[in-house]
C-alpha positions as CSV (number, residue, x, y, z in Angstrom):
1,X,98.4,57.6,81.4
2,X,99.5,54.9,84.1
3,X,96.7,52.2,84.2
4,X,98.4,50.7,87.1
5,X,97.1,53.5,89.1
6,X,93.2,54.9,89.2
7,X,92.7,56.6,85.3
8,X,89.7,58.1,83.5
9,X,89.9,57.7,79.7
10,X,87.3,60.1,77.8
11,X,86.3,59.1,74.8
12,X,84.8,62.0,72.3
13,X,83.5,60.1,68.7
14,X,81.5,61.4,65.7
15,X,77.9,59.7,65.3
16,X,78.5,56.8,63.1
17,X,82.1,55.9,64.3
18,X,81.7,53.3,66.6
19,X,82.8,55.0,69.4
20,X,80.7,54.0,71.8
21,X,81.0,50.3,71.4
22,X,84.8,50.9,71.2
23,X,84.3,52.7,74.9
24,X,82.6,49.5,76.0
25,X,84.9,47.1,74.3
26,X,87.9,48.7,76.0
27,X,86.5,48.9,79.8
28,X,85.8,45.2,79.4
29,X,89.5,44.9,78.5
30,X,91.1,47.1,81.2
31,X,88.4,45.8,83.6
32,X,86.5,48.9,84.2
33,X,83.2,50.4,84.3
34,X,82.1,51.8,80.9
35,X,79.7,55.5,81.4
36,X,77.8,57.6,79.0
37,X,75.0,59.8,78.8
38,X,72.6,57.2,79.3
39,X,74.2,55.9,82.6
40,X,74.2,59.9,83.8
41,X,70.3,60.7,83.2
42,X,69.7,57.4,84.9
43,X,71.3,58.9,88.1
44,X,69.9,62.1,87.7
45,X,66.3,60.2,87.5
46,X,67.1,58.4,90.7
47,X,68.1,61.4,93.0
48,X,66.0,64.2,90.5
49,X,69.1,65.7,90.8
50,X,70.3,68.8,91.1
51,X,73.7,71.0,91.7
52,X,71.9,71.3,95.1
53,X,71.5,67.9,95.9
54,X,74.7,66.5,94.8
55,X,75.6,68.9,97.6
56,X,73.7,67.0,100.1
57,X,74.9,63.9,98.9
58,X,78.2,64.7,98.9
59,X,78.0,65.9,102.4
60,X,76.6,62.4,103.6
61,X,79.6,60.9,101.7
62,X,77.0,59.4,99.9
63,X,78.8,56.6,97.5
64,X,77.5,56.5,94.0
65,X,78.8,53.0,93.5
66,X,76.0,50.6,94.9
67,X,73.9,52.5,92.5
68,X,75.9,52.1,89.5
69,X,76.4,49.0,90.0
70,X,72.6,48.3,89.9
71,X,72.2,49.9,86.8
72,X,74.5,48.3,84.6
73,X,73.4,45.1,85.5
74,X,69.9,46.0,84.8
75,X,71.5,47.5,81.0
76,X,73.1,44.1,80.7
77,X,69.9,42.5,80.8
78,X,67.8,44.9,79.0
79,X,70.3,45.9,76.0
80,X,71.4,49.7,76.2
81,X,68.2,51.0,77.5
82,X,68.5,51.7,81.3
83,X,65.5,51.7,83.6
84,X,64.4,53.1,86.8
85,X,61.1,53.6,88.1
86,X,59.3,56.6,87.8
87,X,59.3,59.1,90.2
88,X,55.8,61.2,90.7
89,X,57.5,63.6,92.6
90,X,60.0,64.7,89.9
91,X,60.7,68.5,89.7
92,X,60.6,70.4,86.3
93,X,63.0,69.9,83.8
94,X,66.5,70.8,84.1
95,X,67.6,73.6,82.1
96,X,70.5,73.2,79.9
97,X,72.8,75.3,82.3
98,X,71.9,73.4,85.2
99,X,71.8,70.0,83.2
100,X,75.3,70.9,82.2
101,X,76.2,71.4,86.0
102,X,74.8,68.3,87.1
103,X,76.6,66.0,84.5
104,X,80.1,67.6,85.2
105,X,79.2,67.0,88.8
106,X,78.0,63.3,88.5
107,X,80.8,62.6,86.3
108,X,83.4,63.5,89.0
109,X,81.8,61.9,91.5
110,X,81.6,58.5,90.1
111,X,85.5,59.4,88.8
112,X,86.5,59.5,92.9
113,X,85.1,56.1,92.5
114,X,87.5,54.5,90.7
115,X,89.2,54.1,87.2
116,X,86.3,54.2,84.4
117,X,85.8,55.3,80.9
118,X,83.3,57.8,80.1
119,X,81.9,58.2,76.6
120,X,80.9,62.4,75.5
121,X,79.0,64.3,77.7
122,X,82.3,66.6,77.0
123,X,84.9,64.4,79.3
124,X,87.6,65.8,77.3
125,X,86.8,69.2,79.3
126,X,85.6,68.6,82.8
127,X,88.4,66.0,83.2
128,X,91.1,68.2,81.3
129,X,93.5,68.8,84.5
130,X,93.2,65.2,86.0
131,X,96.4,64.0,86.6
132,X,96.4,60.6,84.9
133,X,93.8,60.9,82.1
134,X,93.8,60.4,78.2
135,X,91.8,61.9,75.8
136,X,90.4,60.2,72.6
137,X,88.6,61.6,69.9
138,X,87.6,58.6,67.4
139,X,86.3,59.9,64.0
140,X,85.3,58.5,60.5
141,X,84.9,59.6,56.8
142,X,81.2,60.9,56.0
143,X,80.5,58.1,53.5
144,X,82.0,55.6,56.4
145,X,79.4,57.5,59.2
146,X,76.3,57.3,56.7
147,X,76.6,53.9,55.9
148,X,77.0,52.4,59.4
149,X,74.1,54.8,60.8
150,X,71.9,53.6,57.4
151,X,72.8,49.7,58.7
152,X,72.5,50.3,62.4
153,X,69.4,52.2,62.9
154,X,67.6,50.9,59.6
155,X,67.5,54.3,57.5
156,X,67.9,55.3,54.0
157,X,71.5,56.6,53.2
158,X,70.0,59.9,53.5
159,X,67.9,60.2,56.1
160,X,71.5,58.8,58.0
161,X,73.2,61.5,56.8
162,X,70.4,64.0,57.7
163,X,71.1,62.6,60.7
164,X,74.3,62.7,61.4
165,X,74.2,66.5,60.1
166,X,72.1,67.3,62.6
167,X,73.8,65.3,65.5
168,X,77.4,66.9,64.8
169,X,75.4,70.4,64.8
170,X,73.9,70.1,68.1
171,X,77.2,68.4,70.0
172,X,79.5,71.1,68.5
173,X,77.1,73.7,69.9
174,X,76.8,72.7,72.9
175,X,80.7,71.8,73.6
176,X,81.5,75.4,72.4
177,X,78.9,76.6,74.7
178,X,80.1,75.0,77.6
179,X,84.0,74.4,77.3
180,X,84.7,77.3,74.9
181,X,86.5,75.1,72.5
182,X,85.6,73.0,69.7
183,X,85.2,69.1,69.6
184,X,87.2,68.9,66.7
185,X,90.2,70.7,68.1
186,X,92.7,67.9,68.6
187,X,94.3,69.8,70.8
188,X,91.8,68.8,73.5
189,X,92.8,65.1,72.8
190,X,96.1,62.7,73.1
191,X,95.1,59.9,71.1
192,X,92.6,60.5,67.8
193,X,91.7,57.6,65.6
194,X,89.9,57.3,61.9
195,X,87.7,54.5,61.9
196,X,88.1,53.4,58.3
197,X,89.1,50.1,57.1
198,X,89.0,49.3,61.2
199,X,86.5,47.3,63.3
200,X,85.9,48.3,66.8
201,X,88.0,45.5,68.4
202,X,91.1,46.5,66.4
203,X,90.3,50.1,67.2
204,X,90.2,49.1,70.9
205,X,93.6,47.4,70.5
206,X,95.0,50.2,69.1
207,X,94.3,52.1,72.1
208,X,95.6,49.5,74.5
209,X,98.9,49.4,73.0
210,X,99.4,53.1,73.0
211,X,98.3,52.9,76.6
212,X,100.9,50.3,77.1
């Protein structure tokens, strides 16, 4: 991957890894907005989006930027929690086909943007023949995963790894439904990390020396 020239890095990571503080970490050290599936619902909630109407948009060269931008500065303010208003006019719920459209859509559009870093929502896949992207899959040992989640989110060692069980479940399922491979094939990936015996900082340096 050339950083000098406009990149996407995808970031795949187990539950309990860190890897989406080490997705943040590193856009704030390459200078570059940081997306994930909170950023992507938050978009879909302000256009009630559809394959449809990223259509339309796309035909009125619509620019997802201003948006964005007014997003993450309302998540900077309100922790990782973003906010829009509520819409009364919002159509039935997506199903998972079309939800899967939509993301893959939204994603590339705010990729024509410019250089970002997207955590999950299967990046690894829908960005698999850009020309000048890399792929990371950060993992860590069970024991490692249960701990953190037990620390971070205020559960027993148990109900963490409960948790976590059920988390990996439902991501593997729907990657293999959707890109026909599995999240744990390092083949879809250039770079993969463990996150034992590492903090997120060092995990992020890590990755900007192999970037160069």
């Amino acid at each position: 991957m050339n950083k000098n020239e406009q990149f996407i890095i995808t970031i795949n990571r187990e539950l309990g890894s860190g890897g989406r503080t080490v997705g943040r970490l590193l856009a704030e050290k390459l200078g570059v907005p940081f997306y994930d599936k909170a950023l992507v619902k938050a978009l879909q909630a302000q256009y009630n989006l559809t394959v449809e109407e990223i259509e339309k948009l796309k035909g009125r060269k619509h620019s997802w930027w201003a948006d964005v931008e007014r997003i993450l500065k309302l998540d900077a303010g309100m922790g990782s929690n973003y906010y829009l208003p509520k819409k009364t006019d919002a159509p039935d719920l997506l199903t998972t086909d079309e939800m899967f459209k939509t993301e893959t859509e939204i994603l590339k559009g705010l990729a024509e943007e410019k250089s970002c870093i997207i955590a999950g929502r299967s990046g690894f896949h829908v960005f698999r023949d850009h020309p000048n992207h890399l792929s990371i899959l950060i993992q860590a040992s069970m024991d490692y995963r249960v701990a953190r989640v037990a620390r971070k989110q205020g559960m027993t060692e148990d109900e963490a790894r409960k948790t976590i069980e059920h988390v990996d479940a439902m991501r593997e399922n729907y990657v293999k439904k959707y890109t026909g491979t599995s999240r744990y094939d390092t083949r879809n990936y250039q770079l993969v990390i463990a996150a034992d015996g590492k903090t997120e900082e060092e995990i992020a340096d890590i990755i900007m020396q192999y970037i160069g």
